[in-house]
N, C-alpha and C positions, 0 to 999 in steps of 0.2 A: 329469340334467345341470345344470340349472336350480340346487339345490343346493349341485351345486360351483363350480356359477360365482357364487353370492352368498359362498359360506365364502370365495373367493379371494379377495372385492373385498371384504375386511374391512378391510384395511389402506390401501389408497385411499380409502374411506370415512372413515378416525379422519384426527383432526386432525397427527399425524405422516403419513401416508400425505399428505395435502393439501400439507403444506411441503416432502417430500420430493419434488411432484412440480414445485411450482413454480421459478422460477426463482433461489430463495433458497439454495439448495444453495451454498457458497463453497468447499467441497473436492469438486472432482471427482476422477475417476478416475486423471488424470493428474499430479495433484498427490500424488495419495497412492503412486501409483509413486514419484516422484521425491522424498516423505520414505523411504520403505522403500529406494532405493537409496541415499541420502543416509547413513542411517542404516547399514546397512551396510556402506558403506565408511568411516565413522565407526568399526566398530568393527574394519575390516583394519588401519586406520592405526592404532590406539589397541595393536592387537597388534605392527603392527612400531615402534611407540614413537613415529609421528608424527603421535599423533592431535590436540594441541595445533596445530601447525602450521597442520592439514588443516582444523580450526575456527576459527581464524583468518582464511585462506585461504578458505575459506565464510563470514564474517563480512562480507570486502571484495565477494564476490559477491553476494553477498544485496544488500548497500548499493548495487552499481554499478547492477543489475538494478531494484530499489527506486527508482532516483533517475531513471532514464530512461522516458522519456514511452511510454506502451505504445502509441498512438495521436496521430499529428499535431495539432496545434492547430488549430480552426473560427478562420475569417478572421477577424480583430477580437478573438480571444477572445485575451488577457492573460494572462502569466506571476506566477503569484503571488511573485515575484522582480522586482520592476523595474528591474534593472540589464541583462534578457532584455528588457525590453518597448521600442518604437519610442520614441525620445526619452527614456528612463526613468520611463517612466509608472507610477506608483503605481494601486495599484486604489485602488477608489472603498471611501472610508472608513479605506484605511490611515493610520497617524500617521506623519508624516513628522517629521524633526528641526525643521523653521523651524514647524509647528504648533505640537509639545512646546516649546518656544522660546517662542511667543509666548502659554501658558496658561499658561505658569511665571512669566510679566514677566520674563522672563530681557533683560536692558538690556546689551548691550556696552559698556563703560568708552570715555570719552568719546578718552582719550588714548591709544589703544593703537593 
């Protein structure tokens, strides 16, 4: 028994079997469902001729899905968009216009 339980934990042992078990995995299970249904109905529509659409149309989903916050914001924590942030707060270190302005010597004309 001893035997078969070392031949099993061969793969746990290697340095695949280590990454596979930690937490760095990025496609789980249920992602790979929803490429293989994805895909799939990729190619119903591609046979009833609207698979350009249907790609499209998954292009705008992906984007809306992609753009929204998967979890709320920690209190204080800042929009990397400062037009989101309280007052318009720029993070720390971004270049704002009156910065790039003033390391250019950019001078407003006296009479304008």
């Amino acid at each position: 028994m001893s035997s078969l339980q070392e031949r099993s934990d061969w793969l746990l042992d290697s340095a695949l079997g280590r990454w596979l078990a930690s937490k760095q995995v990025i496609v789980s299970n249920l992602t790979l469902l929803k490429v293989l249904l994805w895909l799939v109905l990729l190619g119903l529509f591609v046979e009833l001729e609207f698979g350009l659409p249907f790609f499209v149309i998954s292009l705008f989903y992906w984007l809306y899905e992609g753009l929204r916050s998967p979890a709320a914001r920690e209190p204080g924590e800042l929009s990397a968009y400062s037009v989101f942030n309280p007052d318009c707060q720029p993070l720390l270190g971004s270049l704002t216009a009156e910065q790039l302005e003033g390391e250019m010597g950019y001078r407003p004309l006296a009479n304008r």
